[in-house]
N, C-alpha and C positions, 0 to 999 in steps of 0.2 A: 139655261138649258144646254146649249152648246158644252160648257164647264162642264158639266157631268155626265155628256156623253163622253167627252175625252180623258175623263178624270176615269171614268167605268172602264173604258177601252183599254186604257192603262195596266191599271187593276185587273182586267181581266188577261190582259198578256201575259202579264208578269206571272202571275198563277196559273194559270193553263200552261204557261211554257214550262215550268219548274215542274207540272206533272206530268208531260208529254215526254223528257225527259228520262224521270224516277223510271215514269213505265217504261220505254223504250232499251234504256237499259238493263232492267229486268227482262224484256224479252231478248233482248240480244242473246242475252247469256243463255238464258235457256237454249234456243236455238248454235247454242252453241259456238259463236263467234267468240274468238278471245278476247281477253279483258282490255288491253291495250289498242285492238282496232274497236272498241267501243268509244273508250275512252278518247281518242285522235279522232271519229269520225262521229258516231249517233250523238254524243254531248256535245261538241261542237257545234253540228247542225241544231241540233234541240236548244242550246242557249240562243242561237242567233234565229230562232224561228219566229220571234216577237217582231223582231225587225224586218225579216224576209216576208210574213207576211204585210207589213203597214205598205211596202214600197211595193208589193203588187199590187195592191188594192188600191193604193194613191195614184197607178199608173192603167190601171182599170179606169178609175173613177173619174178618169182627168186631171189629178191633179200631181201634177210632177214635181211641183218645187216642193211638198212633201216626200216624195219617193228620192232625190236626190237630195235634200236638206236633209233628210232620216242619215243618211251612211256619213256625210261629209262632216254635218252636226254631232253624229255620234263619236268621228276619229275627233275632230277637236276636241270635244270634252274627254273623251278617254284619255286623253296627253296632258291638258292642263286641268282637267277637276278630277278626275280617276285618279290619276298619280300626285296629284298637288294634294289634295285633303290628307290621305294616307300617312306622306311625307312631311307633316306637321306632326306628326305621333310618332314615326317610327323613318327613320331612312330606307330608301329605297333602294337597294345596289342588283345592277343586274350580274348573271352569272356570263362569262364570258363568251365560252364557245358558241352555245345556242342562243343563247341572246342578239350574238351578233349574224348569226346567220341567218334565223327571223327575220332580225331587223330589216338588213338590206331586201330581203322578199318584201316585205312592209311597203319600203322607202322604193322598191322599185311599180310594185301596182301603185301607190300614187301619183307616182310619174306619171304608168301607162294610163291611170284615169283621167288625169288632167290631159294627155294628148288625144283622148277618145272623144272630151266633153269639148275640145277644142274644132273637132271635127264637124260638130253635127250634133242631133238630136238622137241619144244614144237607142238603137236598132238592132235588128238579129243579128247582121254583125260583128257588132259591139260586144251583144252576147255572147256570142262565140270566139271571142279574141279571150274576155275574162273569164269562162267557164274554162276554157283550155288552158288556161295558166293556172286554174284552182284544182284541174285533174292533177296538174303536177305538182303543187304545192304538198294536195295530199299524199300521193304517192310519197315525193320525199318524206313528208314530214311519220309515214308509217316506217319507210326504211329506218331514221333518225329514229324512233321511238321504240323500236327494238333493239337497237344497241343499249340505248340508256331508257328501259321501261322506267327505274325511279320509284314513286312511291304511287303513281298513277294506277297500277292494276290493283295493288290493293285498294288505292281510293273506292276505283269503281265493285270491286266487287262485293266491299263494304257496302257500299250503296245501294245493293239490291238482294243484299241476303237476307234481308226480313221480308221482302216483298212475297205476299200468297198468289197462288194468282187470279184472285178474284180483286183483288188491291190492285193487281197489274192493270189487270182489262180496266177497269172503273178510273185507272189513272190517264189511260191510253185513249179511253169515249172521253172524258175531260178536257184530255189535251186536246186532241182532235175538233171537240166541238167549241173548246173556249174560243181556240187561236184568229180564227176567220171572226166569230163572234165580236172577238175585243176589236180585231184590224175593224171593221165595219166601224162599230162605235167611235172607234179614237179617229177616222180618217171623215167620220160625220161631225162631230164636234172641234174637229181643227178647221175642215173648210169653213165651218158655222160662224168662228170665232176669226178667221182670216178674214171675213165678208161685214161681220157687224162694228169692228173695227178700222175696216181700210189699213192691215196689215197686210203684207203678202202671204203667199201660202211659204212659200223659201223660208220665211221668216220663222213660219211656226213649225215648222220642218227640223230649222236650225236651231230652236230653242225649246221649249214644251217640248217634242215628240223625243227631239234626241238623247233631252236630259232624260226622258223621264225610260228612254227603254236602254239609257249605261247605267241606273240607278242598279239593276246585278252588277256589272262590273264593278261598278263602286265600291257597294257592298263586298264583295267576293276581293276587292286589293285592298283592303281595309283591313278585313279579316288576317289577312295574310301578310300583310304589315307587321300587323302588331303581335303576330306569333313568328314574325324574324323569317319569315316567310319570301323575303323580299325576291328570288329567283320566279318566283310563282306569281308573284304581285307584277312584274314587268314583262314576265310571260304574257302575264291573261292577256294585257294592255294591249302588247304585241298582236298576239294571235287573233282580238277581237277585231283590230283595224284592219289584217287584212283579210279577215273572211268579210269584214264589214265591204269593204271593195268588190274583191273575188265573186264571192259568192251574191252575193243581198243585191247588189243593180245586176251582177251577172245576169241571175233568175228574173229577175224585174223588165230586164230590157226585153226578154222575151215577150212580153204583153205591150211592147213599147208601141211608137214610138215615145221615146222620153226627152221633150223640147229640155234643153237648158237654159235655166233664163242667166241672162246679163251678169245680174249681181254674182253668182257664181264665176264666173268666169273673169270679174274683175276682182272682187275678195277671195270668196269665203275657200274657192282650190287653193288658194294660196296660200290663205292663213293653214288651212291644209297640213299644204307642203313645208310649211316655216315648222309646225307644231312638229313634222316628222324629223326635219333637220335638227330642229331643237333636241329633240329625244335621241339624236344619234351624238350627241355632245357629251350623253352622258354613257350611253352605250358601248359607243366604240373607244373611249378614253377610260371605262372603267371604274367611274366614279358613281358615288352614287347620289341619288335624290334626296336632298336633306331639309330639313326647315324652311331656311332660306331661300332655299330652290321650289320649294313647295309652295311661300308665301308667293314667289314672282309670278308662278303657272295660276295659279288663285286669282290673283290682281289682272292679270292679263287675261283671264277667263272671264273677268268679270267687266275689263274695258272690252271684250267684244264683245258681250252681248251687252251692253251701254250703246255700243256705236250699231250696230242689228235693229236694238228696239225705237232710238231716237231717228233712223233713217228711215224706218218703217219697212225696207225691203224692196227692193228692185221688182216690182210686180213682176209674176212670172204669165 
């Protein structure tokens, strides 16, 4: 029973979030906001809404090592299974300028995360040191997005020009009612499944919850792989880890407090930080993500979660 709350919960993120979305976007425009700060802000938020909601509702609910295994879980897989699958089809090359300039925002909220979690049990605070670095993140990133809008304004206004707006509204009560919906489900069937097992919650945080809400990313650098897309495939990657930071425990801390357990603090920030370092090897030098490269992220995504499930997990 557990399984199919979490399996539902899932399922229901992933679908309510890709309609909160559609709709959202469509009312933007209406309302008249331009394509490009849609695009940089309401899609952003809307992809990461699956995740934002789990880790309030895990940090509601008591249970932290879900709320902090959800972001931490999600940057590792998005480095070595998000970009490692992809790059068995298709290479991966980031584009220079903005790639690199991501990055290091990336590689620096990792930092700030791991000296936050090193602090204490992450509090208002907390949340207001990450929420303050994501007001400027996005600022930048609108300035940056208006010099090189790119093909993003037409993406998004693609995106919502067949939208009626009775399709809008029905996709917007959808999104709105799925999101809470599924977090409920998925964060009922992981403690279910933490508990009948004697795994930790960290554990299923770090594996089930994470994979299963970068399964869009995946999807979405895959895509874009294989149409040579590769700027947009190291983008997404980029951008999701650090709004995964910034924003998703930002918001989270505020319901907090959010204990960090142990095993976090001895691994899994760390594998973290190695996966962010890794990926600036191939950033800052300019090369790109190839077979090779793909098979090792692969292998090494799948010796950590070998060493996760046989340890069982640092009870949080």
């Amino acid at each position: 029973m557990d399984i199919l709350f979490l399996l539902l919960g899932l399922a229901l993120l992933l679908i309510a979030g890709d309609l909160l979305v559609r709709g959202a976007v469509a009312l933007s425009l209406r309302l008249g906001i331009p394509a490009l700060i849609v695009g940089l802000t309401v899609v952003a938020f809307g992809t990461s809404a699956p995740e934002l909601l789990i880790s309030i509702q895990a940090a509601l609910d008591g249970a932290p090592g879900i709320a902090v295994g959800n972001v931490v879980g999600s940057n590792i897989a998005n480095v070595l299974l998000v970009l490692g699958l992809p790059a068995l089809f298709a290479a991966i090359a980031p584009s220079h300028a903005e790639s690199r300039r991501s990055y290091f925002q990336m590689l620096g909220a990792t930092i700030l995360l791991i000296l936050l979690c090193l602090l204490g049990p992450l509090h208002f605070w907390h949340a207001a040191v990450l929420l303050a670095c994501f007001a400027a993140m996005l600022v930048d990133m609108v300035r940056e997005g208006r010099k090189h809008p790119g093909h993003l304004v037409e993406d998004i206004e693609t995106l919502a020009s067949y939208m009626s707006q009775r399709r809008m509204v029905l996709f917007l009560a959808l999104g709105i009612v799925g999101l809470p919906l599924g977090a409920r489900c998925l964060i009922t069937g992981a403690v279910g499944l933490s508990r009948e097992f004697g795994i930790s919650e960290a554990v299923i945080g770090l594996t089930i919850v994470a994979v299963g809400t970068s399964l869009p990313e995946l999807a979405t650098t895959l895509v874009a792989a294989l149409r040579r897309h590769s700027d947009v495939a190291m983008g997404n990657v980029i951008g999701s880890n650090l709004f995964n930071i910034l924003s998703i425990l930002g918001f989270a801390s505020l319901f907090g407090p959010i204990p960090v357990a142990a095993g976090f603090l001895e691994r899994d920030l760390w594998v973290m930080l190695g996966c962010a370092l890794l990926l600036g090897g191939f950033v800052l030098l300019g090369r790109p993500v190839g077979r090779g490269a793909g098979a090792v992220f692969l292998l090494a995504y799948v010796g950590y979660l070998a060493v996760l499930v046989l340890s069982r997990g640092t009870p949080a």
